[in-house]
C-alpha positions in Angstrom: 3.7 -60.6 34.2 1.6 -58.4 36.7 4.9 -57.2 38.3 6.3 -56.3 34.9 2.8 -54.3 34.2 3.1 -52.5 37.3 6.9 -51.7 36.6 5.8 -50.5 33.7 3.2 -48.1 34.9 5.7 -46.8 37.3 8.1 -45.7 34.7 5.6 -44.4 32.9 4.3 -41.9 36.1 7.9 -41.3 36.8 8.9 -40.1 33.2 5.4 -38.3 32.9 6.3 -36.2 36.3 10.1 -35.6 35.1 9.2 -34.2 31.7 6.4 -32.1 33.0 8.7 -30.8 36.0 11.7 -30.3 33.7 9.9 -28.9 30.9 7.9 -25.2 30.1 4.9 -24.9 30.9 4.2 -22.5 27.8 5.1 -22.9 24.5 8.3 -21.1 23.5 8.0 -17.6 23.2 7.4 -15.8 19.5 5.3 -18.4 18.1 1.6 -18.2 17.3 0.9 -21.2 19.8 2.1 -19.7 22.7 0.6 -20.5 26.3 -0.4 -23.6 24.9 2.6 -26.2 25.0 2.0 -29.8 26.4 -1.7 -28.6 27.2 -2.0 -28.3 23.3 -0.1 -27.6 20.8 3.1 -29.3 21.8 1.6 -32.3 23.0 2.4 -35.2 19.8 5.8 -33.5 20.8 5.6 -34.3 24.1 4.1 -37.8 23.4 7.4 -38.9 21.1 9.7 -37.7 24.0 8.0 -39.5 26.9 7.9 -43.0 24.3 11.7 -42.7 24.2 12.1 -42.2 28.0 10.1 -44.7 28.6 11.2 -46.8 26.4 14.4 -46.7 27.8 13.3 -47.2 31.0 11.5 -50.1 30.1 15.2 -52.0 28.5 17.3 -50.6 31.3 14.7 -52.6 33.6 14.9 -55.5 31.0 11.1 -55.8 30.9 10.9 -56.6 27.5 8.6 -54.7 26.0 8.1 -52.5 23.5 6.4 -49.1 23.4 4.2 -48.8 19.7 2.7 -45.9 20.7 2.1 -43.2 24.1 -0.4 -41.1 23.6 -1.7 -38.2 26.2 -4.8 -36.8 27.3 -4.5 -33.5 29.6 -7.6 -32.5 31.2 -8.0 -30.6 34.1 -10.6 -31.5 36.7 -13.7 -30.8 36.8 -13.5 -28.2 39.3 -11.2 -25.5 37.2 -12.6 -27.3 33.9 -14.5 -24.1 32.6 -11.6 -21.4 33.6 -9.4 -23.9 31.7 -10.9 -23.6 28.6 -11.9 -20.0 28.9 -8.0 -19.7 29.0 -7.3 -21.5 26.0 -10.3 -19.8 24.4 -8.6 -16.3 25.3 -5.2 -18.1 23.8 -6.6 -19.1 20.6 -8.4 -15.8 20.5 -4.9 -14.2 20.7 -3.9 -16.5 17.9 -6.6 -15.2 15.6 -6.0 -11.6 16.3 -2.6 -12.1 15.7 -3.5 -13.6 12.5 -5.5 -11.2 11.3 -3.0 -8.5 12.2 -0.3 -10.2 9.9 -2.7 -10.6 7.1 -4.2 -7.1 7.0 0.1 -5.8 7.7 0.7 -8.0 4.1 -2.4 -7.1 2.4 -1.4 -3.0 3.4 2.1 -3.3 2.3 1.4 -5.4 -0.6 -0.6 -2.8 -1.7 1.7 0.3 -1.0 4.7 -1.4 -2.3 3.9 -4.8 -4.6 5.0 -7.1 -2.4 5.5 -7.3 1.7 9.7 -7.9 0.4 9.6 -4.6 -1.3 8.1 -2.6 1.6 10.7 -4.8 3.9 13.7 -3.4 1.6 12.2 0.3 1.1 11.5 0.2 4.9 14.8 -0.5 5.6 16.5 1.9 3.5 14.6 4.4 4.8 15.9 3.7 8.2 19.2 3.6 7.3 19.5 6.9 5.1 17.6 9.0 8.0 19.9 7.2 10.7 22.7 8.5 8.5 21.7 11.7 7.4 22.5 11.0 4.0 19.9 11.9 1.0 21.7 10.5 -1.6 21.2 7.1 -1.7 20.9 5.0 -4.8 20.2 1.9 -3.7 17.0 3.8 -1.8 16.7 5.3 -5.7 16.8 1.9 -7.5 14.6 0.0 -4.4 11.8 3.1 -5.3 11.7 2.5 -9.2 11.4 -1.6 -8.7 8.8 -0.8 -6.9 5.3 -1.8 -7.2 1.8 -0.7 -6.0 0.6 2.7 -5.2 4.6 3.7 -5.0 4.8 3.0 -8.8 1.7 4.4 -9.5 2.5 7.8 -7.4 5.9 8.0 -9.2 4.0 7.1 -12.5 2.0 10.2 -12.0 4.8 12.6 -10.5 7.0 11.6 -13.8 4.2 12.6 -15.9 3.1 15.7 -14.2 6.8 16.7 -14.0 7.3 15.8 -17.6 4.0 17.7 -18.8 4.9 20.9 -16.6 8.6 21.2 -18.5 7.1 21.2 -21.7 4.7 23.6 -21.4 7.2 25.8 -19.5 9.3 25.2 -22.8 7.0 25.9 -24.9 5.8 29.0 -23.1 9.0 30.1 -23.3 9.6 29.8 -26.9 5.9 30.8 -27.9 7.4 34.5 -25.6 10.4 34.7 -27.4 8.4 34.3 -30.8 5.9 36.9 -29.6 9.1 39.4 -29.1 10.6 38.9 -32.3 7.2 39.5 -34.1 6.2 42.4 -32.1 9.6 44.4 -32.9 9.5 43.3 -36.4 5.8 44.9 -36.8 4.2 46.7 -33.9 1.3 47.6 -35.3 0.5 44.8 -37.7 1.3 42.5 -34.7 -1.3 43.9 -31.8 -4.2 43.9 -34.5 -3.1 40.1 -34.8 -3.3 39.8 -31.1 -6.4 41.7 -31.0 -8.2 39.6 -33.9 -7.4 36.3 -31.9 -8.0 37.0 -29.0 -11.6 38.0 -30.1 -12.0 34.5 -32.0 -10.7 32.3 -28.9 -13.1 34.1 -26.5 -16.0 34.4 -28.1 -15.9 31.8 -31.2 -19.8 31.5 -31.4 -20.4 35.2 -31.8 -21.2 36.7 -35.0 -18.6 39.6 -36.1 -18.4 42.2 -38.2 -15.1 44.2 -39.5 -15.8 47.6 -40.9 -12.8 49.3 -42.8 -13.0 53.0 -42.1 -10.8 56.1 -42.5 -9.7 57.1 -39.6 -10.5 60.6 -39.9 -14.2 59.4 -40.8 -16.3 61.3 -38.3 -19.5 59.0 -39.7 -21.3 56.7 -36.4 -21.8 53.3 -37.8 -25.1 51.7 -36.3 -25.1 48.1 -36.3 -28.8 46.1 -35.4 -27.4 43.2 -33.8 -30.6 41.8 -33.2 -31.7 38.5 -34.7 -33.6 38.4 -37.5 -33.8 36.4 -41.2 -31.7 38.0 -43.9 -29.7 39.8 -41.2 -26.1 40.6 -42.7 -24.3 44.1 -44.3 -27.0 45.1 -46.2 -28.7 46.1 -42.6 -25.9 48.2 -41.4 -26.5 51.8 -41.7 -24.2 54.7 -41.6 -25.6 58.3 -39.9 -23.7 61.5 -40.4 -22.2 62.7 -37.3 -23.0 66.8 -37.2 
């Protein structure tokens, strides 16, 4: 039984040194774990693998055993312990600010465009129709208008600023050509209309008088416009002119 133990533990250093020799160091690249691999993150991995090599082992040897579970515990010495785990420190740091830089990309587009898809899609439209130099694109059109967050609130707005500017251009324009067609139908009548309402919209709060008068009337009309009870026409006073 010793001899089988010890057979046992030789296998097991073996297989350790093989996969470590054989494998990365580092985690694969483009993951969130990287630099950590059998140090860290990869190491339940690592632990199945090495079972089933040694386990192997173990029947081609005919030891007759079997392997329930292999767990591993990497630690550097005690020498280099404290640069190790500033390293992984300055790893998972990584990790974090990697994290933090996906969330607050999501959060940024989810805001601009309703969902990080629908910045993906208008993104890559984009892209496409500069690449191209064409302009008229309607799937770029369509992605736009299913849009969402501040792009559907900033078209929201355009339509209705667009929309409220042609209608009063409209209706500038007919209110013009209704202004013509009174004006050549009665000259006269119509710039004393003009006159008359342009004198209520300006000053609507003002008190007014309208004296009739014959033109040929060479009377001065004095008007106290001061304010005082009982004010009204029986104040105004006509002079003689000499």
């Amino acid at each position: 039984m010793p001899a089988a133990v010890g057979v046992l533990e030789d296998i097991c250093y073996r297989e350790l040194v093989m996969y470590t020799v054989s494998s990365n160091s580092t985690q694969k690249s483009g993951t969130f774990f990287e630099g950590l691999s059998v140090l860290g993150a990869d190491r339940e991995e690592a632990a199945r693998t090495l079972k089933d090599r040694i386990q192997k082992k173990a029947d081609e040897a005919k030891l007759g055993v079997e392997l329930v579970f292999v767990g591993m515990q990497v630690h550097p010495p005690k020498e280099v312990a404290t640069d190790y785990e500033d390293v992984i420190g300055a790893v998972l740091e990584k990790r974090a600010s990697i994290l933090d830089a996906v969330s607050s990309r999501n959060e940024t587009l989810g805001l601009l465009a309703g969902s990080v898809d629908s910045a993906d899609e208008l993104g890559t439209l984009v892209r496409d129709s500069q690449s191209s130099g064409d302009r008229d694109v309607p799937e770029l059109d369509k992605a736009f208008e299913n849009a969402g967050g501040q792009i559907f609130a900033t078209l929201r707005k355009a339509r209705s600023d667009a929309y409220e500017k042609t209608t009063i251009a409209k209706a500038t324009g007919e209110r013009f050509q209704s202004q013509v067609q009174a004006y050549r139908a009665a000259p006269v009548i119509y710039k004393r209309e003009l006159r008359l309402s342009t004198l209520e919209e300006l000053a609507p709060l003002l008190r007014k008088y309208v004296l009739v008068s014959d033109p040929q009337d060479k009377r001065v009309t004095i008007i106290d416009m001061s304010e005082k009870v009982g004010t009204g026409l029986y104040d105004i006073t006509a002079v003689d002119q000499k």
